[in-house]
C-alpha positions in Angstrom: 92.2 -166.4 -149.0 93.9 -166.0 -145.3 97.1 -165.1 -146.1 98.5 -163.5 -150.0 99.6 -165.8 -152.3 103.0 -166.7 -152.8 105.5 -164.5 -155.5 106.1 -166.7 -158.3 108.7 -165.3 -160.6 107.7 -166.1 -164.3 109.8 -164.5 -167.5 108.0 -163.2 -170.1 108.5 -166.0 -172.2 107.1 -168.2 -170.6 104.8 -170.2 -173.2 101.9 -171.3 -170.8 101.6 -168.3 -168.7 101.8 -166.3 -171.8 98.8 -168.8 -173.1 96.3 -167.8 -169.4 97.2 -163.9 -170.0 95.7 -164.3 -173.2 92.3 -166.5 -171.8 92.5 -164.2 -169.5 92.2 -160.9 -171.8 89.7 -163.0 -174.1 87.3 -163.7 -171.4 87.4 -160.4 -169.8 84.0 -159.0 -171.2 82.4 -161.7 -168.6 84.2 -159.8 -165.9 83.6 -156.4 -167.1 79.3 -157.5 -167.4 79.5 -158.6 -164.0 81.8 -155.4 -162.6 79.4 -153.1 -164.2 75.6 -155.2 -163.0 76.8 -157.6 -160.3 74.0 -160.5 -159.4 73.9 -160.2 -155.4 75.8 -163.3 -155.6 78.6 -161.8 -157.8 81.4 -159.8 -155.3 84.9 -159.3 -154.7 86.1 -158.1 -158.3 89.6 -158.1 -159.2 92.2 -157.3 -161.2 95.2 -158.6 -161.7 97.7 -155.8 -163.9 101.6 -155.3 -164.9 103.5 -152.5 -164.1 107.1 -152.2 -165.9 109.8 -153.0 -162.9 112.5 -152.2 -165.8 113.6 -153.0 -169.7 111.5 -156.3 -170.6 110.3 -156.6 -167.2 106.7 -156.7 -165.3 105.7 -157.3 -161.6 101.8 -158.3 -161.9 99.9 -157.7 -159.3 96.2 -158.1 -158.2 94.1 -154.9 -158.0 91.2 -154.1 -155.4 88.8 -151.5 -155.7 89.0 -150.7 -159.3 87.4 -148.1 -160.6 86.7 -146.9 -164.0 87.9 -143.6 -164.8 86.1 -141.0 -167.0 89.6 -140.9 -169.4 88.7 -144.8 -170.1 91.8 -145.7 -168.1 91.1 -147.8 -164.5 92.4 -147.3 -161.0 92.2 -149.6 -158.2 94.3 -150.5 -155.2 97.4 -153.0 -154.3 95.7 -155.8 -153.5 98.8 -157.1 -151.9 102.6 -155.8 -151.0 104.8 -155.9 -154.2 107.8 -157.2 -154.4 109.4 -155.3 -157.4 107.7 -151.7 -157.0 110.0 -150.3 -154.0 107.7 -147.3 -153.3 104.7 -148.6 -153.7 103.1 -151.1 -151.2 99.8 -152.8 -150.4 96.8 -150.7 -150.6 98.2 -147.9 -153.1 95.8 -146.6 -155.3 97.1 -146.4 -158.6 96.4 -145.9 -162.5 96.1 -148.4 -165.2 95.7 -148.9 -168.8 93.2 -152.2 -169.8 96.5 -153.2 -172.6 97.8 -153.4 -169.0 95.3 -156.2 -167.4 96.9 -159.6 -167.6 94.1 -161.2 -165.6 90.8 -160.9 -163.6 88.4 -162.9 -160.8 85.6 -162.3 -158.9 83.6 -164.8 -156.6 80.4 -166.1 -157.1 78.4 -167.8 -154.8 81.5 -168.5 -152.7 83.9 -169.7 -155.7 86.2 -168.1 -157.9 85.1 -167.0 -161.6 88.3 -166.3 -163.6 91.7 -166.6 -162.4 93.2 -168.4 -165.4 96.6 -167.3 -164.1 96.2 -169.1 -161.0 95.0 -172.2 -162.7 98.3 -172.4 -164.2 99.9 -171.9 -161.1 98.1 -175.0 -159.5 100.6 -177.2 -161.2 103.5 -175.9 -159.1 101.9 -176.1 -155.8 101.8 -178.8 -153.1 98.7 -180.9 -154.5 96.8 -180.6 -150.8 96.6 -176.9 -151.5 96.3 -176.8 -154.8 93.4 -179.4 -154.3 92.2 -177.4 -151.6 92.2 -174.0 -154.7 90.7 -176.0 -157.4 87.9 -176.5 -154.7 87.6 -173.0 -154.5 87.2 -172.5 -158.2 84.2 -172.1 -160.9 84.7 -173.9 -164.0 85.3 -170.8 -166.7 81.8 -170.9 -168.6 81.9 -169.0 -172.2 
């Protein structure tokens, strides 16, 4: 994508996004296979992870670069700027726990495997773009 995403402020009860976290930490083995032998047509592997802003309250944010680290914990970099982490900003690298991953993506062969997050988001776009992102996207194969 040109340009970040827009910052879509979701509370924690929020049934359906609640419902993709979850796909999203099912599916996960099929990113972690793919993270750890990528197919040459298998690239940009991503994370998305929460980090506590306050009391009840998470920014989530896509990770770049993620690593694994030999304590079993992950880091990776801010993929973009947050909006609720005031000294942090885009490209960070920082430490995370996998309780902590609330969603992942990578592209294959030019389409986007995962992502259940931004699936759900698709219903609150403008349908020309979100059109234009379901083109974009790989039906999630179990």
């Amino acid at each position: 994508m040109a340009e970040d995403p827009p910052i879509v402020k979701i509370t924690s009860a929020d049934v359906d996004m609640n419902a993709a976290i979850a796909r999203a930490r099912d599916t996960l083995p099929m990113f972690w296979a793919s993270f750890d032998a990528p197919k040459p047509s298998e690239t940009g592997h991503g994370l998305k992870v929460r980090f506590a802003v306050g009391p009840h309250r998470f920014e989530h944010i896509w990770m770049s670069e993620v690593e694994k680290l030999p304590d079993g914990n992950f880091s990776g970099r801010f993929a973009n700027q947050p909006s609720d982490l005031p000294d942090k900003n885009e490209g960070d690298q920082v430490e995370f726990k996998q309780a902590d991953i609330t969603d992942w993506l990578f592209i294959r062969n030019g389409k986007v495997v995962g992502g259940e997050t931004i699936k759900l988001l698709l219903k609150s776009m403008p349908k020309e773009e979100a059109d234009a992102m379901r083109a974009q996207m790989e039906p999630l194969r179990h």
